[in-house]
Every structure is written in C-alpha cells, then in structure tokens.
C-alpha positions in Angstrom: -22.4 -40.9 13.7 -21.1 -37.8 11.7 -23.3 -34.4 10.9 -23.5 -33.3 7.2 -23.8 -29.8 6.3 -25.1 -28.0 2.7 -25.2 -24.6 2.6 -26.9 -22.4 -0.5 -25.9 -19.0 -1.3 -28.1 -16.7 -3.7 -26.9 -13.6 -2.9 -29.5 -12.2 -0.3 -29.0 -15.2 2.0 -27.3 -18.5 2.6 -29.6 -21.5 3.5 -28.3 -24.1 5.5 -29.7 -27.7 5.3 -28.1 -30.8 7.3 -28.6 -34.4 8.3 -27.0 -36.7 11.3 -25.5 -39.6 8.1 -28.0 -42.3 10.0 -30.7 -40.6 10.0 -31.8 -41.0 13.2 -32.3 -38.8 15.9 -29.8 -37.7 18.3 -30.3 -39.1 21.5 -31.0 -36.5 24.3 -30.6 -33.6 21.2 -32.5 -30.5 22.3 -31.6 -28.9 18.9 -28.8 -27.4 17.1 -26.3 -24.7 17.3 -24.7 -23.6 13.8 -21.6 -22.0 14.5 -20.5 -19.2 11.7 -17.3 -17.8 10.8 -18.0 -14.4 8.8 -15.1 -12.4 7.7 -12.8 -14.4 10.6 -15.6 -13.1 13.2 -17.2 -16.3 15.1 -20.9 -16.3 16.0 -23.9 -18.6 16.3 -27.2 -18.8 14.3 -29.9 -19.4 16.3 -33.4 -20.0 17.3 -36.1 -16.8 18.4 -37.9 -18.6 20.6 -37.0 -20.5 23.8 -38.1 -23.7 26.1 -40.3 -21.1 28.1 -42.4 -18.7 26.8 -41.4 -15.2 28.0 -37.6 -15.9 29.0 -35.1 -13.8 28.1 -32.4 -14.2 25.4 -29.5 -15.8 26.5 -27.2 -13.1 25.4 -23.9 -14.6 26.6 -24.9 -18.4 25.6 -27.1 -17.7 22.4 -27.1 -21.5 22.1 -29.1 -22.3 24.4 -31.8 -21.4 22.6 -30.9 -24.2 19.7 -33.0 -24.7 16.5 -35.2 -27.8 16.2 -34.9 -27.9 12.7 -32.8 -29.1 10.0 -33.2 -26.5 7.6 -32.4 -22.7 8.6 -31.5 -19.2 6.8 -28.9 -16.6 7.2 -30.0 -13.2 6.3 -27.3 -11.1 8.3 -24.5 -12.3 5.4 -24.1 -9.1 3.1 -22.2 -9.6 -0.5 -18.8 -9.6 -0.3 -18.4 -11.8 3.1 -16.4 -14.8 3.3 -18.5 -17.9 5.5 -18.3 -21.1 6.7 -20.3 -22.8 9.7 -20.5 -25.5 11.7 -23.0 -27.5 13.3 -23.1 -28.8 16.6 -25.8 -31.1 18.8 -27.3 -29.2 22.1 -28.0 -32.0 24.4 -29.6 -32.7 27.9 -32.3 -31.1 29.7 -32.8 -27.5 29.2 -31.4 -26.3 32.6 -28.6 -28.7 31.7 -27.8 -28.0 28.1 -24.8 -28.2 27.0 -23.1 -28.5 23.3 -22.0 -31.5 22.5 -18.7 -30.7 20.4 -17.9 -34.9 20.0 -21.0 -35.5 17.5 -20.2 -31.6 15.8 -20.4 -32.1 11.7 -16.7 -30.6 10.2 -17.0 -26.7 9.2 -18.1 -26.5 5.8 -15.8 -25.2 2.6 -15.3 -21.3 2.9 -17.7 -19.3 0.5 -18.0 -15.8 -0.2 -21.6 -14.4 -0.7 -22.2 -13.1 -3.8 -25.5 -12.9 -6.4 -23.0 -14.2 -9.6 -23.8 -17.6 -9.8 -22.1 -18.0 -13.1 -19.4 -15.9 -15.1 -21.7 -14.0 -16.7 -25.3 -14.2 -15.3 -26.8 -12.9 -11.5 -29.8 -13.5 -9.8 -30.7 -10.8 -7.2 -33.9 -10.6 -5.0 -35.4 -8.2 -2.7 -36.6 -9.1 1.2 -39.8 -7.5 0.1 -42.6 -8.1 2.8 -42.0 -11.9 3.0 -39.4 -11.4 5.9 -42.6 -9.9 7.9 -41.5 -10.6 11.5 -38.2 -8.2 11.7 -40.4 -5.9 9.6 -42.6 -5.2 12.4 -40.3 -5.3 14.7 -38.7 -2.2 12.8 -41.8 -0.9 12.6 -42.4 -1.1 16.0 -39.1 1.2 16.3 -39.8 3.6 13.2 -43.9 4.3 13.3 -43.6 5.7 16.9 -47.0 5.7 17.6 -48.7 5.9 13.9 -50.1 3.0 12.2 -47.5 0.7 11.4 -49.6 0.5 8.2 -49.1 3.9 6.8 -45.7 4.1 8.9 -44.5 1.9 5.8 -46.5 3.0 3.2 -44.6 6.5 3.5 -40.6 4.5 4.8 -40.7 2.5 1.7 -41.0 6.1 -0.4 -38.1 7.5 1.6 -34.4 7.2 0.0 -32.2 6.6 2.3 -34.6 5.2 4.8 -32.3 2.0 6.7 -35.6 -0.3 6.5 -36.8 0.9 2.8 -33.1 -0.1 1.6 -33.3 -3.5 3.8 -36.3 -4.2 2.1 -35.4 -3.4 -1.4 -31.9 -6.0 -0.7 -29.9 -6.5 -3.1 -32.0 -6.3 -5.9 -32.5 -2.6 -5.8 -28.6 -2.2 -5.0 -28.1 -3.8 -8.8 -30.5 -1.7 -10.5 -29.5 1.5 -9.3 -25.9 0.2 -9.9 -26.5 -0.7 -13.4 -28.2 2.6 -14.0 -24.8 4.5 -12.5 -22.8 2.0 -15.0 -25.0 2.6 -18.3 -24.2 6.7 -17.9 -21.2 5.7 -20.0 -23.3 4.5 -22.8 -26.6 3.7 -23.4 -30.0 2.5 -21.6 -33.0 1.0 -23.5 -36.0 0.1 -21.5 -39.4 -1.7 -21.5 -41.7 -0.9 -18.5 -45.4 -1.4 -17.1 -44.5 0.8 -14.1 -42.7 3.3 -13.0 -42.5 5.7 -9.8 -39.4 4.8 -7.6 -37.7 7.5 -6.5 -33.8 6.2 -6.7 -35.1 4.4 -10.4 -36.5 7.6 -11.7 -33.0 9.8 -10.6 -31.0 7.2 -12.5 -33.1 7.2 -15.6 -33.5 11.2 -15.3 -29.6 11.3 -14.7 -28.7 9.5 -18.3 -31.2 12.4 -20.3 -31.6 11.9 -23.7 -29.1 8.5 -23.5 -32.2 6.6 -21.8 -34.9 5.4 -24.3 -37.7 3.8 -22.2 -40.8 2.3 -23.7 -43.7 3.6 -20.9 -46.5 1.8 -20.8 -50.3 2.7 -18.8 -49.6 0.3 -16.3 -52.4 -1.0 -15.0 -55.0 1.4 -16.3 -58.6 1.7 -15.5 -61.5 4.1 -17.1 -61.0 6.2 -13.9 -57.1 6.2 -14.9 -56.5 5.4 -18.0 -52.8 6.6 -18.0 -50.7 5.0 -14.4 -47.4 6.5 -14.8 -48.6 9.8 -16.3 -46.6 11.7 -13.2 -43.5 9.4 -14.0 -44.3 10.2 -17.9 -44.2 14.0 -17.2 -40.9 13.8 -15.2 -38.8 11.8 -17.3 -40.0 14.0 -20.1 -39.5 16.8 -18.7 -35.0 15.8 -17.7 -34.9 15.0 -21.5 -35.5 11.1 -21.6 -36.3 9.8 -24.4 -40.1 8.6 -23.8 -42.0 6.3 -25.9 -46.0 6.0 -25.0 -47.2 2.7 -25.1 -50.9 3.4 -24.3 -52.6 -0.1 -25.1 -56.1 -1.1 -25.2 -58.6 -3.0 -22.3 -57.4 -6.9 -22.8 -53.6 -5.9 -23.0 -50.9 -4.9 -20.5 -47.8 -4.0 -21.6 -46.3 -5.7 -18.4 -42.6 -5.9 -19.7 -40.0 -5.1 -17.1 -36.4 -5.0 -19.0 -33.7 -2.5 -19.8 -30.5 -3.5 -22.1 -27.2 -1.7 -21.2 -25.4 -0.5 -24.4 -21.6 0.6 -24.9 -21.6 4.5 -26.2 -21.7 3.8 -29.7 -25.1 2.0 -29.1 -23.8 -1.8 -28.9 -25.7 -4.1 -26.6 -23.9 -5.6 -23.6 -26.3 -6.7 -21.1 -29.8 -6.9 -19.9 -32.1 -7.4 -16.5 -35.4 -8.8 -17.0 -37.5 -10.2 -14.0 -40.4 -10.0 -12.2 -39.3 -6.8 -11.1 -41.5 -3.4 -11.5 -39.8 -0.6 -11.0 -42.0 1.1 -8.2 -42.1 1.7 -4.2 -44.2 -1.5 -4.0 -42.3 -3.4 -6.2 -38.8 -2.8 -4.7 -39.7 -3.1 -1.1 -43.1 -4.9 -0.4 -43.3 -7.5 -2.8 -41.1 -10.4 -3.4 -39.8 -10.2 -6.5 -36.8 -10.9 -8.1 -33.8 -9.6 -11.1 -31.8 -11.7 -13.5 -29.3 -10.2 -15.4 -27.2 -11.4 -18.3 -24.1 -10.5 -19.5 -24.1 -11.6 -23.0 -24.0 -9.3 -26.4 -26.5 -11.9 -28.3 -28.9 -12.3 -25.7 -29.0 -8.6 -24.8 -29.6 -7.9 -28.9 -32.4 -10.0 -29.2 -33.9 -8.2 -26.1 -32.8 -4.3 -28.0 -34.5 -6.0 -31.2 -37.7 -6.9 -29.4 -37.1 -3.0 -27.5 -37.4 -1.7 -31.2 -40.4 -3.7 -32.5 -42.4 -2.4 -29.7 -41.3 1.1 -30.0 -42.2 0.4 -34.2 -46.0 -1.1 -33.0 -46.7 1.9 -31.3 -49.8 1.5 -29.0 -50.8 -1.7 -31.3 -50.1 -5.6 -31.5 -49.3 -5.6 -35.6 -48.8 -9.1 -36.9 -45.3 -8.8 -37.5 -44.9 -8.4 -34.0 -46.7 -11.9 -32.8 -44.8 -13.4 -35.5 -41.7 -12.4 -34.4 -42.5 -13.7 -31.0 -43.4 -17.0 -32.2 -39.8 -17.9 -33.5 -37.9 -19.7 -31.1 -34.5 -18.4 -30.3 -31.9 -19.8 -28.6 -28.1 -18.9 -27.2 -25.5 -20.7 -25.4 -24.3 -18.7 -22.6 -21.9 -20.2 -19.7 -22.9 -23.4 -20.8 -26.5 -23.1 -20.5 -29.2 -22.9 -23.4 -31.1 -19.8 -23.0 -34.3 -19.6 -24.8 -36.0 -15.9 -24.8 -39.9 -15.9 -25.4 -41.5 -12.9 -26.2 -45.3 -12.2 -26.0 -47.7 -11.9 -26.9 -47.4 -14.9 -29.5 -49.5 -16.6 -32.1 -50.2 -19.9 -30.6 -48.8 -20.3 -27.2 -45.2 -21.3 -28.4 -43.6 -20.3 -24.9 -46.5 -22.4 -23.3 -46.1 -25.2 -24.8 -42.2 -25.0 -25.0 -42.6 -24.9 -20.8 -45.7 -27.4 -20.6 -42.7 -30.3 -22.3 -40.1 -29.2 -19.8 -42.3 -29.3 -16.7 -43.7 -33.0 -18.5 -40.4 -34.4 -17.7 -39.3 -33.2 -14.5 -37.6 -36.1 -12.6 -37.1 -35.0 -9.0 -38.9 -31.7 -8.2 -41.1 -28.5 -8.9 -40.6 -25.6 -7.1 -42.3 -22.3 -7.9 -43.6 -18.7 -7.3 -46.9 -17.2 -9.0 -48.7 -14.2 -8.8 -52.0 -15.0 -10.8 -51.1 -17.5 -13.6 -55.0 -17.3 -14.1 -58.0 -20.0 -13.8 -58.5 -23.1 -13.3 -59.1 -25.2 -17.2 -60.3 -27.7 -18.2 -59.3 -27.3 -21.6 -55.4 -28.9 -21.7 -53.8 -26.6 -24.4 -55.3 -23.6 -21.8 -53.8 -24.9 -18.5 -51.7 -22.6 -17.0 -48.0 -23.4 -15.7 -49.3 -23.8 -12.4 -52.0 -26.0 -13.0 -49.2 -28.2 -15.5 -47.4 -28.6 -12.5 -49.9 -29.6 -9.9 -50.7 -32.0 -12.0 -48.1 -34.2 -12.0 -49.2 -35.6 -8.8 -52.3 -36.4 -10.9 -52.8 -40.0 -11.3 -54.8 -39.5 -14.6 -51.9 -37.5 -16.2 -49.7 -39.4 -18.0 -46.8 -37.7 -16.7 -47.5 -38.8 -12.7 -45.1 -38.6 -10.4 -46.5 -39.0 -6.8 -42.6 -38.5 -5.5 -42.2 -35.3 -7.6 -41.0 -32.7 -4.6 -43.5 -29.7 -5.3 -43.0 -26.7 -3.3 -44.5 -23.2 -3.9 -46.4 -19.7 -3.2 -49.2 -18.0 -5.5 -50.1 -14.7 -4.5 -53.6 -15.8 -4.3 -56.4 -17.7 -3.9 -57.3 -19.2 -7.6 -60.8 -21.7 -7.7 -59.9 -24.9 -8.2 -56.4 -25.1 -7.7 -55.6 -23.3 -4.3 -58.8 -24.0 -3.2 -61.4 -26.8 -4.1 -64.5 -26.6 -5.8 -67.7 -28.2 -3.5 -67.0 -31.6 -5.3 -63.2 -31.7 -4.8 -60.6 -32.5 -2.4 -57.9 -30.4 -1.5 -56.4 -29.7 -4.4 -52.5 -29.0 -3.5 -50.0 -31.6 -3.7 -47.4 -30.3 -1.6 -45.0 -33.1 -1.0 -45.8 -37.0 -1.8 -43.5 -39.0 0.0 -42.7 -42.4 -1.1 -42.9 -43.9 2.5 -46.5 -42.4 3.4 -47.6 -41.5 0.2 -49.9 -38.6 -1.4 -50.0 -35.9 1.0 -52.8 -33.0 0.8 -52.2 -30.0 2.5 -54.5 -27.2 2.9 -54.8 -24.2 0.3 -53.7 -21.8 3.3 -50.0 -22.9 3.0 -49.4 -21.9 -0.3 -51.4 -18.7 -0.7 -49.6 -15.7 1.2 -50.7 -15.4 4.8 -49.9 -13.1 7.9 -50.1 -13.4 11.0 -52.9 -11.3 12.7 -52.5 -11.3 16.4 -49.5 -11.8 18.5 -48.7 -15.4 18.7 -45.9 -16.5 21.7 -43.0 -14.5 20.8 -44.1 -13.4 16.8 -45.6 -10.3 16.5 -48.9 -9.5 14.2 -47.6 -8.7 10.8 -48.6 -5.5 8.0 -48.7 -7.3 5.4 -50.8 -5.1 3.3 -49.0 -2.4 2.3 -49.7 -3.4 -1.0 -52.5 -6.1 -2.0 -49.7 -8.3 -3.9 -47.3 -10.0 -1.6 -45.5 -12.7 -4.0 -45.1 -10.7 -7.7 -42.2 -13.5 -8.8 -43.0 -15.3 -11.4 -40.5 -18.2 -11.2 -40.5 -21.8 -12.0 -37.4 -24.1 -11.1 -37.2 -27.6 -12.1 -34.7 -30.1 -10.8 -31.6 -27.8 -9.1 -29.6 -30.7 -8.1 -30.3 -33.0 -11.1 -28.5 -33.4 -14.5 -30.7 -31.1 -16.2 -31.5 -28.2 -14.3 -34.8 -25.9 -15.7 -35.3 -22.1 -14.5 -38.0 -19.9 -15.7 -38.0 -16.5 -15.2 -39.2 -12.9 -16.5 -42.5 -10.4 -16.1 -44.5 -13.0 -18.0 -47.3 -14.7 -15.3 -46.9 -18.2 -17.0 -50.7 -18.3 -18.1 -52.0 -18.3 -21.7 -53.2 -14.5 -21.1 -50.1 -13.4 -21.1 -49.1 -15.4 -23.9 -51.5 -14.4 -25.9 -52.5 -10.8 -25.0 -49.7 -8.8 -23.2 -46.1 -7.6 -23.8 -44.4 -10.0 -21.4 -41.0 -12.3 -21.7 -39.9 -15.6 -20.3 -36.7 -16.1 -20.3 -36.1 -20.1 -20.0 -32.6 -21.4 -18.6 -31.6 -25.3 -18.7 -28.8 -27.7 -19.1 -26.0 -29.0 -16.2 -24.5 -25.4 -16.4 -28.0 -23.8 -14.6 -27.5 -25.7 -11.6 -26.1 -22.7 -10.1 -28.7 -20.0 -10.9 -31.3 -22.6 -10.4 -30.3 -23.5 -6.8 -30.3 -19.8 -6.0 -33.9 -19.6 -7.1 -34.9 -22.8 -5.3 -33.7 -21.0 -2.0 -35.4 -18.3 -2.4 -38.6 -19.9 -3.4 -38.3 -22.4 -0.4 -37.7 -19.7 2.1 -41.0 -17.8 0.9 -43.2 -21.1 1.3 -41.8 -21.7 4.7 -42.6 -18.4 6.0 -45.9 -18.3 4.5 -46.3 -22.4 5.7 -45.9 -20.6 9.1 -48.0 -18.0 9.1 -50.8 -20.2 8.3 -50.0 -22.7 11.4 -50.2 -19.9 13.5 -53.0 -18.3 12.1 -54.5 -21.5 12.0 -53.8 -22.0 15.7 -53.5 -18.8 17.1 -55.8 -19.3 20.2 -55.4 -23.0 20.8 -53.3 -23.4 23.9 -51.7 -26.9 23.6 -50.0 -26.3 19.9 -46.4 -25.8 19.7 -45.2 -21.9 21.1 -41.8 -23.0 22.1 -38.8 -25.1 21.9 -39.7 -29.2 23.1 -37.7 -30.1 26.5 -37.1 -33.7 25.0 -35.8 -35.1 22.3 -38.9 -36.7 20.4 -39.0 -33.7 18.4 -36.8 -35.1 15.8 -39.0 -38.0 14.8 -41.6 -35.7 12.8 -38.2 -34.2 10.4 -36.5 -37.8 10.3 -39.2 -39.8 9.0 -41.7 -39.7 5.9 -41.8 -36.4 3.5 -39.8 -34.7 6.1 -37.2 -37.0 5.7 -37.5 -37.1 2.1 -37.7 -33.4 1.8 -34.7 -33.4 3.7 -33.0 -35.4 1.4 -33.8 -33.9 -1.6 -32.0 -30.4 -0.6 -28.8 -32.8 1.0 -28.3 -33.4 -3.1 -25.1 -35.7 -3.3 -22.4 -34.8 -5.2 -21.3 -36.5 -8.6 -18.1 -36.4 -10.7 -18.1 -34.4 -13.7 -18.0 -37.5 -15.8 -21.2 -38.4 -14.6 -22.5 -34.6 -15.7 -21.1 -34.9 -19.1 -22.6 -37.8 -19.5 -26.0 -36.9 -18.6 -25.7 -34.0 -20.8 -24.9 -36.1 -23.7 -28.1 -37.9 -23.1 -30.2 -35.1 -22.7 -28.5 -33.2 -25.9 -31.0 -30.7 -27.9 -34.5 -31.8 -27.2 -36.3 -30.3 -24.1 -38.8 -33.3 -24.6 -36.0 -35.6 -23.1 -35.8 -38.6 -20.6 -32.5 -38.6 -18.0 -31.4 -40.4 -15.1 -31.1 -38.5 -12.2 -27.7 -37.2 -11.5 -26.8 -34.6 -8.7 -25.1 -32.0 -10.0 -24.5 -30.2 -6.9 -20.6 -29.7 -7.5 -21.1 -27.0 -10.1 -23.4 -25.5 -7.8 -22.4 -22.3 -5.7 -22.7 -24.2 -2.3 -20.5 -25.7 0.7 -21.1 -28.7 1.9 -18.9 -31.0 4.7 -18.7 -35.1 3.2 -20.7 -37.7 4.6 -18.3 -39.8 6.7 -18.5 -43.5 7.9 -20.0 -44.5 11.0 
C-alpha cells in the first residue's frame, strides 16, 4: 500500500488532496501528518482540534493532533516560496500515537507558489471574510474590548493594518502593483465602486494619465450618486473622470482597467469580480484575472471608449457591439470577451451550450444570478447548472460533480418551494446515487456561538459574503471551461447593466481553471462547516473532536466521498492524448469529448501511484 499526494497551487494557497492507492482505510490510522518543506524549512500541517476537547496544543509533536481528512489547505505559503510535502499515517491509540514512516506517500515534485498559472495570464484572490475563524481570532487580539463588529468595520479602512492586508491577500497586492507599473504609461478604467484608500492613492498618483469611467454605484433615491466622495477626490488630483450616472433598471457594474504603454498602446487588463472598495478588498470573497495580451486588452480599451461615447445612456450601437462574438487565442486558450448589456442574451446562451456539455464537473460561485424561471431562454447560469442533475433535462448527468456557494438564499433553487424537495444537487455518486443536501450548505453561513474549539464568527461586516462570480467546468478534463468577470451570470445583467464575462476554454485552461476550482472548493467547505455546526451547535453527541479509532475513514472512502475524492486525484495523461482531445473538440463550444485528464499541464505536484 502506497499514499498518493496532489497538491494545487493558485496563488493564495496550495490545496492538498491524497488517497491510500487501495482505497481502503488504514488500519489503526488516527489521521494524517503532511510534512512540508518551505524554502528548505521543515514543518507539519495539521489539525486545530484534538482527541479531547480542551487539551493543549502539542507544540513540540504538532502531529499528534493529525487531520482526519483527505483533503486539506495551506494558507501560510506566500508567493515566491518553493514547497513540497509529504504525507505520513498517525497510527495507534491516542496516548500511543505514533507516525508510521513505512506506509509515508514519497514527497511531492517541488513547486514554487505563484498566481501565474500560464505565461501570460494570473488569477489572484483575496481571503475576504470566508477564512472567518483566524479572523476572529485576530479580532480577538486587535478590538481590545470593542465590538469585534465595528473593530473590523474601521481595520479593513486602515492601510497598513497587518489583518486589513491579510485579508485583501494577494489580490489587493496586484492591483496596487499594477497601478505603481501603469505610472509609466497609461490607465483606463471602468468602475461601479470606488472608495479604497490604497486604490484611490494609485489612481490619484497617475493625474491626468488615469481615465476612469465612474459610475453611481449602487444608487438609491436617497443616494442617487455612491461614489460622489470618490468622484470629488479623483477630480480634484487631476484624473480624468467620466460620470456614468445611469437610470433605475441599470448598473454600470463593470470592474476593469487596461494598462497602456506611454504612447497610449494597450498591454494588459484585470477584470473580475472585484470592486474596488474597503468591502470589496477585505470582506468579501472575490477574485482578479489579469491578461497580458495587446488584442484582448484592445477590445477591452474599445469597449472603455464606447462607454465613455454612450454617456449616461445604452445607445443601440452599444448593444450591438456587445452582441458580436469575439474571440482571441492566448497561451493556447480561446478567450471569448462578452460585453453587456446585449441584444438577445448572446453571452447567455454562448455559456448555457458550454455548461450543456460538461462531462465530469461544475463548480461555482454566485452572488445573486437572480430568480428562479420557468421560462428556459430566462434561466440563469446557476439554475442551467443545477439542472443537470435534472432527470427531465436532456443534458442529465446524475455523476456530474457539482460543488458551489451563492451569496444567498434564492426561492426555488437554494431553497424549495412548499411543493418541492430540496432542491441542491450537491454531489450524485454513482455507488449511492442522487444525493440532496440542504440549502444551508451552499448559502454563506457563520457560526454563531462558540462551538468546541471554533470561535463565533463576524461575518457581517458587509451583507455580501461571496461577490465572485465564477463558473469552472471540468479542470482536470480535455476541455477545461472558466467563467469569469463582474457580470452575475443572469439574464439582468445581460440585458440591462454594463457587465463583462470573460470566457476561458480549451486544454491550455487547465491551469487557470484548477486555480479557480481550489478556491471555489475551499469557500464551500468552509461554509459546508459552518452550517454542520450551526446546525448542531447544542447537540452533545455530534463530532467536536478528533475519533480515537480508526472507523473514521469509512465515511471519506466510500460513496460520493470516495468519488469526490477521486475526482480532485485527476490522473495524469500524455500529451498525445491532449492533442488528441483537442482535435476532437476543435471550434465548436457545442462539442462531445471523452474525458481525458489533463492534469500535467496543470500547475500542481503530485507523487505516482505505485504498485501494491
């Protein structure tokens, strides 16, 4: 029996995932110790919680508090580190334990951390509020005595502030680092919001060579203008402002900016789900794609200067413009820019075909795609998704892997009408079939009391805890999907608001499209979390600590555990096998492919399976 190790990297963490090559439990396996080597430094990953509730960390041993999972993150890597790890069995009883070095998996393949996933496009994210338990332990330290509440509320407004720049991660890092770099030339951007204090100093630091598009934000009768202090200020250090003041029914919701050289050429651009404000950097998870590529960062200036031409309006030449499908070839990948708002839901429907013929999973993030409908060419992304594990939709898969987060509750689909059942599909495993999980594991939840060792969470700094808007569609097959930009993937913002999707796909996305899959998975297991303990916060025979026997492995190696399992332990496949696929797939995004792991051109390290 051999242990095999993947490991993800995406920048802000790596995520390891690992399987005994039977799989079948360990006998007398307490858990597991994952050894890391970081910048020739040895450590150990492990658990937070222990076999008896109150018992101290085992500073000297940190092993013996193992993990009783197969699945586990590493947020303490920073860009730039070189890591490998290692995982190794804890066996016997806990006053006994002991690692057992004999049934150890081989370290992985070196990897340095690092949010370029190909040679000329990044994905960064933030922490954001999703990594709630270290936040209130901070907070804990930092509010001394006030309300954790408004203790954050005013850190995440502070520059300089060690838990405001933990939270913003490395996302914040690349924006303030792009906005240094475009003082050399020139800055064009499109934004709904505006108020960060490090964002505003970079824009106010470039003068009259930033040109930013300013919309209301998310304007009411009582303010009918958002950003009108952010307005004044950038105004006021000689930026070039634009007003985009639109109407009730509209947002200008776009998030972009396009770097150009000094005589005006573009170069690059960051879209995302990323607004540039307090909330938006540090309490929300959110995340930035940039790409390094003249073409796609002209057709972004382009759009840039039919906005600033429509004014406060939606002309028809505008809409038309968006409703022509463009596409470039970057790094290998086809990248296909929408723009809204368009004339007949091109992006939409463009998505709806790609999500039709996904052949091993779905993951995503949402922060209000919009209603439930019954009206097919109104669905929203989501609800195309969920779905596929609809027997009545010709495109069922019950073994699709489906994973996600929305930000909140929406009628119908994360939670059921009188006459329905449960209405997520999280996981339908081939072995036990169609499994229904409760709405409360994919809507954001904290945790409201102190449970065993986690502390009650402030979640609420802001009312929006997942503002991603991300769908990824097979990482580790041949044809790799990832969806991406400000746009909420609903027919509203196709139809009424300045938005962009930018769609990603082909064997060359594998990279950037396992990044996202991490960090999507790593939100819906802390949120899957909070729920089982808010769920079971007072009941006093649910799990608060580690098991002192070894039957905890049956639950992860058996049914959709197992098969979830599997899915991230993607096998690798030859190149020849890729470039076959490809050739199959070729031009159409309404095609049918074999699956094919492609999780050798992915930024990962794994160890090989080896014979019994």
């Amino acid at each position: 029996m051999s242990i095999a190790v993947r490991v993800y990297d995406n920048g802000d963490h790596t995520a390891l995932v690992w399987l005994p090559d039977d799989s079948k439990p360990i006998p007398e396996c307490r858990g597991f110790a994952i050894q890391r080597n970081r910048n020739g430094q040895t450590d150990y990953l492990h658990s937070f919680v222990g076999f008896e509730e109150g018992a101290a960390f085992p500073k000297d041993a940190p092993w013996k508090w193992p993990l009783q999972r197969y699945m586990w993150w590493d947020y303490l890597v920073k860009p730039g580190d070189t890591v490998k790890y290692q995982v190794i069995p804890a066996v016997g009883p806990a006053s006994s334990l002991k690692l057992d070095t004999s049934l150890a998996s081989d370290w992985t393949s070196e990897m340095t951390v690092t949010g370029q996933d190909t040679a000329h496009l990044s994905a960064y994210f933030n922490k954001g509020i999703v990594a709630a338990q270290w936040v209130s332990r901070e907070l804990d330290i930092e509010a001394k005595g006030e309300n954790r509440q408004s203790a954050l509320k005013k850190i995440i407004t502070k520059v300089g502030d060690p838990l405001r720049d933990a939270l913003g991660g490395l996302l914040k890092v690349e924006i303030i680092k792009m906005l240094a770099a475009a003082k050399s030339g020139k800055l064009y951007a499109a934004l709904y919001e505006l108020n960060d204090p490090e964002l505003m100093a970079g824009l106010e630091a470039m003068a009259g060579d930033a040109s930013v598009i300013l919309a209301n934000g998310a304007f009411s009768k009582q303010t009918p203008d958002e950003n009108a202090a952010a307005r004044k200020a950038l105004k006021k250090a000689g930026v070039k402002v634009f007003d985009r003041m639109v109407s009730s029914g509209h947002f200008a919701h776009n998030k972009f900016a396009v770097i150009c050289d000094a005589d005006g050429n573009p170069q690059k651009v960051l879209t995302g789900s990323t607004n540039w404000t307090v909330t938006g950097q540090c309490t929300q998870a959110n995340n930035g794609l940039t790409i390094d590529d003249p073409a796609v960062a002209k057709c972004f200036l382009d759009q840039w200067n039919r906005l600033q031409a429509a004014g406060n309006g939606f002309p028809k030449d505008l809409v038309a413009a968006n409703s022509q499908i463009k596409q470039f070839q970057v790094d290998g990948m086809k990248i296909t820019p929408w723009f809204a708002p368009t004339a007949d839901e091109q992006d939409m429907d463009y998505a709806r075909r790609l999500i039709a013929n996904a052949k091993d999973g779905a993951l995503f993030l949402f922060f209000n795609p919009g209603t439930y409908q019954e009206d097919p060419e109104k669905e929203t992304l989501l609800q195309n998704i969920l779905e596929r594990h609809d027997s009545n939709n010709p495109a069922y898969n019950p073994n699709l892997y489906i994973r996600g987060v929305v930000n909140q509750e929406i009628a119908n689909l994360t939670k059921p009408a009188a006459a329905r059942t449960a209405p997520v599909t999280l996981y339908s495993g081939k072995q036990t079939g169609t499994q229904k999980l409760d709405k409360s594991v994919l809507v954001p939840a904290n945790i409201k009391e102190k449970f065993s060792a986690w502390e009650d969470e402030a979640l609420r700094a802001s009312m929006v805890m997942v503002h991603s808007k991300v769908i990824v569609l097979d990482p580790f097959g041949a044809y790799p999907v990832l969806m991406t930009g400000s746009h909420n993937l609903g027919v509203k913002a196709s139809a009424k608001n300045d938005d962009n999707l930018v769609i990603l796909e082909g064997p060359d996305a594998a990279p950037l499209a396992a990044a996202y899959a991490v960090n999507i998975v790593a939100i819906y297991q802390t949120y899957r979390w909070n729920a089982y303990v808010t769920g079971h916060s007072q009941d006093t025979d649910v799990w608060h600590g580690l098991e002192d026997n070894d039957e905890w492995q049956t639950g992860h190696l058996s049914g959709d555990d197992l098969a979830e399992l599997r899915f991230w332990m993607a096998e690798e496949t030859g190149a020849a096998d890729l470039q076959a696929a490809a050739a199959a797939v070729g031009a159409q995004a309404n095609r049918t492919v074999p699956r094919k792991a492609s999780a050798h051109r992915i930024k990962t390290a794994s160890t090989p399976r080896k014979k019994t």
